[in-house]
N, C-alpha and C positions, 0 to 999 in steps of 0.2 A: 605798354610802358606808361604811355598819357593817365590809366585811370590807377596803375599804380601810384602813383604819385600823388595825385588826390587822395586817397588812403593813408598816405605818409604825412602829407600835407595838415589832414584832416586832424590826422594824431599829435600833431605838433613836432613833428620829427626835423632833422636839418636834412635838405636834401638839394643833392649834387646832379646835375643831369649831363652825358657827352651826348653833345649832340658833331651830327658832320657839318666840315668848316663851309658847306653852300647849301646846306638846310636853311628853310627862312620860314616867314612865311603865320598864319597863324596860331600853328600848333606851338611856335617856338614862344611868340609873344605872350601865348596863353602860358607856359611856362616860368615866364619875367611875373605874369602879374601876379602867382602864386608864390613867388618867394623862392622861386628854384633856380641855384647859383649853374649857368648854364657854363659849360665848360666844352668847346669847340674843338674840336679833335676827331680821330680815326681810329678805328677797332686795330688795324694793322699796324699801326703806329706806336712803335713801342716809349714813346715821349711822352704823348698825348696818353696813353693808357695810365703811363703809371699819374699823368698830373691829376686825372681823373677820380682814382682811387687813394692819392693820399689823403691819411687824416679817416680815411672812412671805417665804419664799425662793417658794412654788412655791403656785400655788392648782390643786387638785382638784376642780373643781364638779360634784358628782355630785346636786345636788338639781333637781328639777322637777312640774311639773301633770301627772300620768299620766294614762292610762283615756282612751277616746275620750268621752265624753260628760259634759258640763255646760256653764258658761255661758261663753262665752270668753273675757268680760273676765279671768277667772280663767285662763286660761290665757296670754291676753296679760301679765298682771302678772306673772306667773312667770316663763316660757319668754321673754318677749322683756324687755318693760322691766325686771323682776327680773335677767336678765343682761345687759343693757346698765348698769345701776347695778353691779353686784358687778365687773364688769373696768374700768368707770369707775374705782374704789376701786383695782382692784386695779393699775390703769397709774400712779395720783395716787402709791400706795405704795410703787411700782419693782418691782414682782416680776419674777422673772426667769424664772417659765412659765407659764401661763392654761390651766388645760386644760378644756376642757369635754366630758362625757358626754352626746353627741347620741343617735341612734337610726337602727336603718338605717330606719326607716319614712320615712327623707328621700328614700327611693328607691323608697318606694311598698309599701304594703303584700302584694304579691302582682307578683313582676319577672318571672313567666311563665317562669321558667329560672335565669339565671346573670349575677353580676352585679358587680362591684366600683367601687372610690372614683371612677370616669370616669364610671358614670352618672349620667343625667341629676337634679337634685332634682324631687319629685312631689309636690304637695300632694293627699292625699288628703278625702274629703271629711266628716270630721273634728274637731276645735280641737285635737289632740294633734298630726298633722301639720303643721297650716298652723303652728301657735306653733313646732315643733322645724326646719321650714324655715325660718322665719323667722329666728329664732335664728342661723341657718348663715347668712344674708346679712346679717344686724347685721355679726357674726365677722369675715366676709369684708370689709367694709369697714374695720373696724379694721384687720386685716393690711396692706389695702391702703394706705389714706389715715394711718395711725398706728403704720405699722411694730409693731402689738401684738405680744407674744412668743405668739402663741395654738395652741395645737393641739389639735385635734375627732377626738375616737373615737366611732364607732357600734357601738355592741354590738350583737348579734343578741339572738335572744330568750332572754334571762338565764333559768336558773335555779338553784335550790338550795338548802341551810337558808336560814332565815329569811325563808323568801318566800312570805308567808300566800295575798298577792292571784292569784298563778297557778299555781303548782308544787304550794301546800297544799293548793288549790283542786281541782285537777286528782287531786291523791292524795286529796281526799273523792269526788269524782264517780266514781273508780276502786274504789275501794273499797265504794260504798254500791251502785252495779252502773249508775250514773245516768250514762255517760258512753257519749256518741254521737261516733265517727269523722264526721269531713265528707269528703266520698269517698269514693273507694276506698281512701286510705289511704298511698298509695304515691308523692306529693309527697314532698318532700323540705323538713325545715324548717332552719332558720338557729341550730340552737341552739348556748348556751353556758354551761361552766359556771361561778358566778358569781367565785370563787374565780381563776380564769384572766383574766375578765371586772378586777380589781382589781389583777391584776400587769399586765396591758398598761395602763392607765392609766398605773402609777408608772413602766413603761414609754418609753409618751412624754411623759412629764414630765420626762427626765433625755437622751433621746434629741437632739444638736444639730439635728441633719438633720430633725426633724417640726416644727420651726417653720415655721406657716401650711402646716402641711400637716394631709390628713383620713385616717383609717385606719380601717376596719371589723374590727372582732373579734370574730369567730365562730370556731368548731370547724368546719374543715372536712371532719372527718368523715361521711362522708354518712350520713345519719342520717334516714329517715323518719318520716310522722305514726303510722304502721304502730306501727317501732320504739318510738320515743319511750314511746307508750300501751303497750306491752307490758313493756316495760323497769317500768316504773313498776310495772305489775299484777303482775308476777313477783317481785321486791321485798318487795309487799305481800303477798304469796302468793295472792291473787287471781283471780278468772279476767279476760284481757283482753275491754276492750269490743267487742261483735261487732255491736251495731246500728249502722247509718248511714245517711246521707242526700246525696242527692246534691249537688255543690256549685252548681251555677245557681241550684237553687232557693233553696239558703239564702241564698243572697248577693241574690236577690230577697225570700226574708223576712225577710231584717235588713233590706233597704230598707223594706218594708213597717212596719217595727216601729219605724225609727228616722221615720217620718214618723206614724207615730201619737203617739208620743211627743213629739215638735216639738211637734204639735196641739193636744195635751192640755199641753204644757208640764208634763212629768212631769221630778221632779228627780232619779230612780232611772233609771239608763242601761236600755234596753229588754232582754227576756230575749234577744236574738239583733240582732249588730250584724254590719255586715261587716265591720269590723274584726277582729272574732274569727274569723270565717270564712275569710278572706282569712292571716291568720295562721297558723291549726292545716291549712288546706287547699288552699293557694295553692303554687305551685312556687319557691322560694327558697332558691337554692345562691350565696353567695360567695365570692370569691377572695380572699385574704387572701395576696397574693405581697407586695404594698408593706408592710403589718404585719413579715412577714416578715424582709423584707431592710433596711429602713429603720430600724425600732425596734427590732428580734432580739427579736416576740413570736414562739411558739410553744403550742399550746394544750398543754395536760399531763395533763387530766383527760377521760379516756375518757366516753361517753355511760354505759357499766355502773358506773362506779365513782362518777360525780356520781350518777347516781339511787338509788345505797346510801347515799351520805351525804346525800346530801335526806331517803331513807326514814328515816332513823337520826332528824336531827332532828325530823321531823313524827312521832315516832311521841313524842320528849321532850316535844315543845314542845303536842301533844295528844294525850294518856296515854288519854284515854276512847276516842278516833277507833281505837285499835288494839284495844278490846274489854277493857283490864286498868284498874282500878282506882289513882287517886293512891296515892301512897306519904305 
């Protein structure tokens, strides 16, 4: 959402942001200093929704319940009734494009190969899947039954500055020597860089032809778990991670770990799920021909040139993690 905005911003566009009423903090100030009329409210909140969307030409819904694991209702109130309430708002207000930021995980966490917008949707076993399919058949009825102006992008697996929960992540475990390949290594993952990820939005939000239509936006660059983890360590100056584990088994110890945790009704997601397994070690290449030819996206940002500019921020954004002292 942050680097959409910069792109809006950059354009000279007037832009509206809901943020939640106990968000604080950086991201929101950074917000105020670019000119974005911040508007306080809740996705479920059909008050706040519509105060959000009046007056506006085009909604961006790039918020949601992330992470595979917690309680679902929370994820239902987000991912589904939370966005059936904000395009309610936003159809009451006349906008003229809906967009929503779904996730290819509607396709399943690990598609064995190659895969694009005709596959089938997969609830995996989850609350991040089952709520972001769901989401996709609310959508689909709207299109259907209420002519909505709607169009659904799935992005592959984002990353890049400001992205503490996977990327920053990934650059600590790399760095401190704590980071285990699942395989062999030589899957193929789905990534993208975020910056690419926030021009295909604005994308098909302006495109006439993606109304009620779905588009996957990845880098199809083919790009393995191999690469990716090396790219990063090289970067960092680093050496790449060389321990690993096979993948049956881990996708059997996340089972193991996500049913001890059930058990125990543990509110901290377990150290190993297959969600992450399935993601970092699963075979996932998509085709991005209708992206392509429909919207005129194109990805712009190299796998070497996102993982400098990630490095670049996480090395600002935690000064201690790179060994140097605040200024």
């Amino acid at each position: 959402g942050g680097h959409v905005v910069d792109l809006l911003v950059d354009r000279g566009e007037e832009v509206r942001a809901l943020v939640r009423p106990e968000e604080a903090g950086e991201s929101v100030r950074r917000l105020e200093r670019l000119g974005v009329a911040v508007c306080r409210g809740d996705l479920a909140d059909s008050a706040s929704a519509a105060q959000a969307v009046a007056g506006a030409d085009r909604v961006l819904h790039c918020a949601a319940r992330t992470g595979p694991w917690g309680p679902r209702r929370e994820y239902q109130a987000a991912n589904v009734t939370g966005l059936g309430a904000l395009l309610d708002a936003a159809l009451d207000a006349g906008v003229r494009r809906f967009v929503h930021v779904s996730s290819i995980t509607v396709h399943g966490n690990d598609v064995r190969g190659t895969a694009d917008e005709t596959a089938p949707l997969r609830i995996e076993r989850n609350p991040y899947s089952w709520s972001k399919v769901l989401g996709e058949r609310l959508l689909e009825r709207a299109i259907a039954e209420r002519r909505a102006p709607v169009t659904i992008v799935r992005p592959g697996w984002v990353y890049g500055p400001r992205d503490s929960a996977s990327f920053g992540r990934f650059a600590a475990m790399i760095r401190q020597g704590k980071m285990v390949r699942i395989g062999s290594g030589a899957n193929h993952l789905p990534l993208i860089y975020v910056g690419d990820v926030a021009r295909g939005i604005l994308l098909a939000s302006e495109a006439e032809r993606a109304v009620g239509r779905a588009y996957i936006l990845v880098n199809d660059e083919p790009v393995t778990q191999r690469d990716y983890l090396e790219a990063i360590a090289a970067e960092l100056g680093v050496a790449p991670p060389r321990r690993h584990v096979p993948y049956r088994p881990a996708l059997a110890a996340g089972v193991l770990f996500e049913t001890l945790g059930r058990a125990l009704r543990r509110r901290q997601p377990p150290p190993l799920m297959r969600y992450g397994v399935q993601m970092l070690g699963g075979e996932n290449r998509f085709v991005i021909r209708r992206a392509r030819e429909e919207i005129g996206f194109s990805p712009r940002v190299s796998l070497t040139e996102g993982v400098r500019r990630g490095i670049a921020w996480y090395r600002s954004a935690f000064p201690a993690a790179d060994g140097r002292k605040e200024e």
